[in-house]
C-alpha positions, 0 to 999 in steps of 0.5 A, a space after each residue: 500500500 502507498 498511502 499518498 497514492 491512495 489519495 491523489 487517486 482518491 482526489 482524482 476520481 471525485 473530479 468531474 473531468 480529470 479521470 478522463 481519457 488523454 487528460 493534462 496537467 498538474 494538480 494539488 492535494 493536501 494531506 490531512 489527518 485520517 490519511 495518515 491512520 492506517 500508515 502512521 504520519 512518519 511513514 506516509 511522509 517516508 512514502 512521500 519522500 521516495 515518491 518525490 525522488 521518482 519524480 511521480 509527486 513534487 512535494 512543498 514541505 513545511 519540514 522536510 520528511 516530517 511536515 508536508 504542506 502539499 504535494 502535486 502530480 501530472 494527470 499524463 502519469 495517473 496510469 503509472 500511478 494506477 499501475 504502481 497499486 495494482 488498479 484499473 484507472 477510472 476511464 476504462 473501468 467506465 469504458 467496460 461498463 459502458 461497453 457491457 451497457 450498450 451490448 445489453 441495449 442492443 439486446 432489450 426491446 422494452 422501451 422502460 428497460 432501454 429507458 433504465 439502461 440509458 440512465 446508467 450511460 448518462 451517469 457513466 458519462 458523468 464519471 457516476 458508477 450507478 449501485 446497480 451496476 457497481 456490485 457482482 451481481 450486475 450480471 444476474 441483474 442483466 440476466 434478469 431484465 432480459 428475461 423480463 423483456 423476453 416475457 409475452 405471457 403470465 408466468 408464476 414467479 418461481 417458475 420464472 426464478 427457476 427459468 431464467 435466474 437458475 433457482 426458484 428463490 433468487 429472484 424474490 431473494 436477490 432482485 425483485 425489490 429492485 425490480 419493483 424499484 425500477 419499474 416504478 420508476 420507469 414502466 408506464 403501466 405501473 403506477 407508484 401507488 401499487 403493491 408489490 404484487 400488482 406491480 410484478 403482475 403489470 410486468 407478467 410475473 405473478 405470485 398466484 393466480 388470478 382471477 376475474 369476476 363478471 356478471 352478464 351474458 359473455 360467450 366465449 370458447 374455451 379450447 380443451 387440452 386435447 384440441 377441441 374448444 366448448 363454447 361458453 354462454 355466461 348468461 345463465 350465472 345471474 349471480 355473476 361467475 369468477 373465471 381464474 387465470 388459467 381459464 382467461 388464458 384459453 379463451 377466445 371471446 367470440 366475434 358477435 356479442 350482445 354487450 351495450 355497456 361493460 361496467 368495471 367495478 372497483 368495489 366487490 360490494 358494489 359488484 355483487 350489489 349491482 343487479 343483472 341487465 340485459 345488454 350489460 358486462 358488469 367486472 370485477 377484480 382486485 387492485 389494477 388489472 394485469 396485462 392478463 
């Protein structure tokens, strides 16, 4: 370790413009107290010294070797610097993140997703390394997004986890508050006001099933696994019926309907209040409804 190293590095990545690439130029920094913690002041000062006769640092010295006043450096050198503590300078760092940014961009088709990804190069271009992006988890991250993007039909929340991630809990576990985060802030179809729950179904990934109440006449086939479809005629439930959302995605709502007014019911009270009417679709279903 080289302790006033660390620091010129230190003062050198908090610039906004020094860490870039082909940059020139002398610049200060002054050595306080907490950078002399780990190393103890006599040695950061012996560090200091060996530093100057390299030429890497030129030193103004209250006392010489005991008391430095401050000590400059030449952005043409930082990757010498770099090299002598075993780092990546700042610019390829950024550089390979925004090289994996952009091969993941060519990859997304969401517009919300492409939205989250292009944030990450305004902030990189800025010399910000975004927390998502800064972690050994920015590859499942990318994987898990992708996944989301590629999805064109409900899938229950393990099953996607299992698919996609490799284990039924890594996603609940690793990235789904993240994922809720992002879409509230991004995705157009999720509104902040929503719980977890709605939000991840907005994005086709659901917790349990779901399902939808109606009340009115609706006819709709419903295609059997083994082909064959049977037509259905919700008429004769004058109380209303409930179809799950296994039935809701095997159905196919027939042309010809003898629908005037669809009535969507916030309130289940209401719903079930409300009485049957000929030429009337009176629905029902908890919170937002779902892409499904």
């Amino acid at each position: 370790m080289n302790a006033p190293l660390e620091c010129i590095i230190q003062k050198y990545e908090k610039s906004t413009v020094d860490w870039k690439k082909g940059m020139s130029g002398k610049r200060s920094v002054i050595f306080r107290e907490q950078d002399f913690k780990e190393t103890g002041k006599r040695d950061f000062m012996n560090q200091l010294m060996e530093l100057e006769m390299e030429g890497l640092v030129k030193v103004k010295w209250y006392q010489y070797g005991i008391e430095a006043e401050k000590a400059w450096y030449s952005l043409e050198q930082m990757e010498t610097i770099y090299q002598r503590l075993g780092k990546i300078p700042k610019f390829k760092r950024i550089d390979k993140l925004k090289e994996e940014v952009d091969q993941q961009l060519a990859l997304i088709q969401s517009q919300w997703i492409r939205s989250y990804y292009q944030s990450f190069l305004q902030s990189l271009d800025k010399g910000d390394v975004p927390k998502a992006l800064d972690t050994p988890k920015r590859e499942l991250l990318f994987t898990c997004f992708k996944a989301i993007d590629c999805l064109q039909e409900p899938v229950y929340k393990r099953i996607f986890s299992k698919k996609y991630l490799g284990n039924t809990k890594t996603f609940e576990q690793e990235m789904q508050s993240h994922v809720i985060s992002t879409a509230k802030k991004f995705c157009p179809d999720v509104e902040k006001e929503m719980d977890d729950t709605t939000v991840l179904q907005q994005l086709w990934i659901e917790e349990y099933a779901q399902e939808l109440s109606l009340k009115g006449k609706l006819h709709f086939c419903l295609k059997e696994e083994n082909g064959s479809t049977q037509e259905i005629n919700t008429e004769c439930y004058r109380f209303g019926t409930t179809l799950n959302s296994q039935t809701l995605e095997h159905a196919e709502i027939k042309e010809v309907q003898n629908i005037q007014k669809i009535v969507i019911f916030e309130n289940k009270a209401n719903y079930i209040s409300a009485p049957y009417k000929d030429g009337i679709l009176y629905l029902f279903s908890h919170g937002y409804f779902s892409p499904k």
